[in-house]
FIMARDO-994343 format. One line per 4 residues: number of its first residue (from 1); their letters; for each residue x, y negated, z of C-alpha. Coordinates in steps of 0.5 Angstrom, whole numbers, plus 2048, in hexadecimal, padded with zeros to 3 digits. Example, Ala and Ser with C-alpha at 12.3 -4.5 7.8 and 13.67 -1.06 7.14 Angstrom:
BEGIN
1> AS> 819:809:810  81B:802:80E
END
This chain:
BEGIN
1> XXXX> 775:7F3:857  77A:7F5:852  779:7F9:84C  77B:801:84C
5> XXXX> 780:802:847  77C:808:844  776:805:842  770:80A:840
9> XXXX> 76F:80B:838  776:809:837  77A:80D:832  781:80E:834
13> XXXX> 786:80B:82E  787:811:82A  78E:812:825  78D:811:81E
17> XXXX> 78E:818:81A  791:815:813  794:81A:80E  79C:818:80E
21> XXXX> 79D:81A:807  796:818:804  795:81E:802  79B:820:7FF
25> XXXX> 79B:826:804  79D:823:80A  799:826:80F  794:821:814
29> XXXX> 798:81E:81A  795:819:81F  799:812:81D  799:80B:820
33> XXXX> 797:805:81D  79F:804:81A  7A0:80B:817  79B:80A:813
37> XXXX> 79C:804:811  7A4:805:810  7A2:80D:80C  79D:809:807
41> XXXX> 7A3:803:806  7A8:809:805  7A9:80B:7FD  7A8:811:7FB
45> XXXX> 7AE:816:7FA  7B0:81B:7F4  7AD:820:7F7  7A6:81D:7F8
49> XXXX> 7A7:819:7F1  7A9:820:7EE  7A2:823:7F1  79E:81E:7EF
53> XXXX> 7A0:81E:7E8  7A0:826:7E8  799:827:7E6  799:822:7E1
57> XXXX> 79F:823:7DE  79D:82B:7DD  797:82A:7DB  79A:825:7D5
61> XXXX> 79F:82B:7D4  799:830:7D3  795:82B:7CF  79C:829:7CA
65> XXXX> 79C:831:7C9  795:831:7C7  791:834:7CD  78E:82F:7D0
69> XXXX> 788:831:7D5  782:82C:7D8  786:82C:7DF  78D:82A:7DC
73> XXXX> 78A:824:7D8  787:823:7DF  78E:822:7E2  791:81E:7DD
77> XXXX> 78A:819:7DD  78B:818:7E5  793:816:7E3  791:812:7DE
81> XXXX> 78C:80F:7E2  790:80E:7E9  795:80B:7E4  791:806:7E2
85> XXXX> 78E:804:7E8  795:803:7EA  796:7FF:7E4  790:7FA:7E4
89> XXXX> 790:7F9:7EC  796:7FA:7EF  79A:7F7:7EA  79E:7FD:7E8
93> XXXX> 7A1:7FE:7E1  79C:7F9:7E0  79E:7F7:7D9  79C:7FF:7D7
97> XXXX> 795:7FD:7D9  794:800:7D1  798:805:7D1  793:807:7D7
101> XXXX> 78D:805:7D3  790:809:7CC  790:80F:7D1  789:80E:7D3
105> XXXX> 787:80D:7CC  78A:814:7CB  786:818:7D1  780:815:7CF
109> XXXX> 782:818:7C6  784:81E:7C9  77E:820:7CE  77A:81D:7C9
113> XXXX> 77D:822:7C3  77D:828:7C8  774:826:7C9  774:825:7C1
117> XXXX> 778:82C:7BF  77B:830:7C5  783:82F:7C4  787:82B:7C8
121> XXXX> 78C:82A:7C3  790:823:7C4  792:81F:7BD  799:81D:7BD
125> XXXX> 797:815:7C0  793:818:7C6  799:81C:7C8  79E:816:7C7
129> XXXX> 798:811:7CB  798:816:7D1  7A0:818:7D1  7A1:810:7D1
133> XXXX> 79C:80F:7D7  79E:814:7DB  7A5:811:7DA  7A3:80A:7DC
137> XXXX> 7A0:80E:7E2  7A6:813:7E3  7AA:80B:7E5  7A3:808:7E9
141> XXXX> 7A4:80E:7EE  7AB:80C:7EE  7AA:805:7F0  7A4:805:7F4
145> XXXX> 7A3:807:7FC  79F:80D:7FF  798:808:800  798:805:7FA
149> XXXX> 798:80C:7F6  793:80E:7FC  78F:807:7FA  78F:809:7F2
153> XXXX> 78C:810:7F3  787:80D:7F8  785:809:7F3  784:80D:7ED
157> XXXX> 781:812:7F2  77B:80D:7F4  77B:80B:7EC  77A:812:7EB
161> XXXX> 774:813:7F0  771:80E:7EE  770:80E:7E6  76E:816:7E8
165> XXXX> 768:813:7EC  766:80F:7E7  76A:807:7E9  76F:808:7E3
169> XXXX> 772:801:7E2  771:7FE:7DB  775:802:7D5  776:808:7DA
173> XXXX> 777:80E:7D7  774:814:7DB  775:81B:7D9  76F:820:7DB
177> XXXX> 76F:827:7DD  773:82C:7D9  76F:82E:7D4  76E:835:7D1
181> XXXX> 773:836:7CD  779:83A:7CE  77F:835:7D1  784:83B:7CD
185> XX> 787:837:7C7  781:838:7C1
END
């Protein structure tokens, strides 16, 4: 006797819901196994390299002008670290994996100074460090495609969760929670 088409306890094939833009304010569809595959091939255009970088780049601005704050220094390390992931593992700018480890170095002085005396003011060799990554990371955005920045900020985001739970690799830098101290300028 034949098997019946519709088994019991089968599930029915049920489409994937892919956010098309990776979260680049694109709304949610149901997309086929080869739309997702061509929009995370597809390079990302000006206006999403521009929205990228928006944060980031005003976040420098803000901190060029001497008013940095815990949340803009947060902006620039997450560019700085997807930046650097792009660099190290997807070969991207990969000849900047300095400029990227100077910028981190600087992060972590900055965070550091924040903690020991309350002001976010920038040295003139921190603000050229981060000026200089967020421009290599400004020509990353122009080479690479939608699913190797997605894969960048998987990346930095699992790296991120797991120092936080105490699973830092070897010479992670792991900031804790804000202190008490005011985040205005000291």
């Amino acid at each position: 006797m034949p098997r019946s088409k519709h088994r019991p306890g089968r599930k029915s094939h049920r489409p994937r819901t892919e956010r098309m833009g990776m979260g680049m304010g694109m709304e949610s569809v149901t997309a086929t196994p080869l739309q997702i595959a061509t929009n995370r091939a597809v390079k990302l255009n000006d206006d999403e390299q521009r929205g990228v970088l928006f944060n980031p780049r005003a976040a420098f601005n803000e901190f060029r002008a001497g008013r940095g704050s815990l949340g803009l220094w947060m902006h620039l390390a997450d560019a700085i670290n997807v930046g650097q992931v792009m660099a190290a593992n997807l070969g991207l700018a990969s000849n900047h994996t300095g400029t990227f480890a100077g910028a981190i170095d600087a992060m972590r002085a900055v965070h550091d100074r924040f903690h020991t005396c309350g002001s976010w003011t920038l040295r003139a060799v921190e603000l050229e460090a981060f000026n200089l990554a967020l421009c290599v990371h400004a020509i990353q955005l122009q080479l690479c495609s939608r699913g190797e920045l997605g894969a960048a900020y998987t990346t930095v985001a699992n790296r991120a969760r797991g120092a936080l739970a105490g699973n830092a690799a070897p010479g992670t830098y792991v900031c804790g929670a804000p202190s008490n101290r005011s985040e205005s300028n000291a």
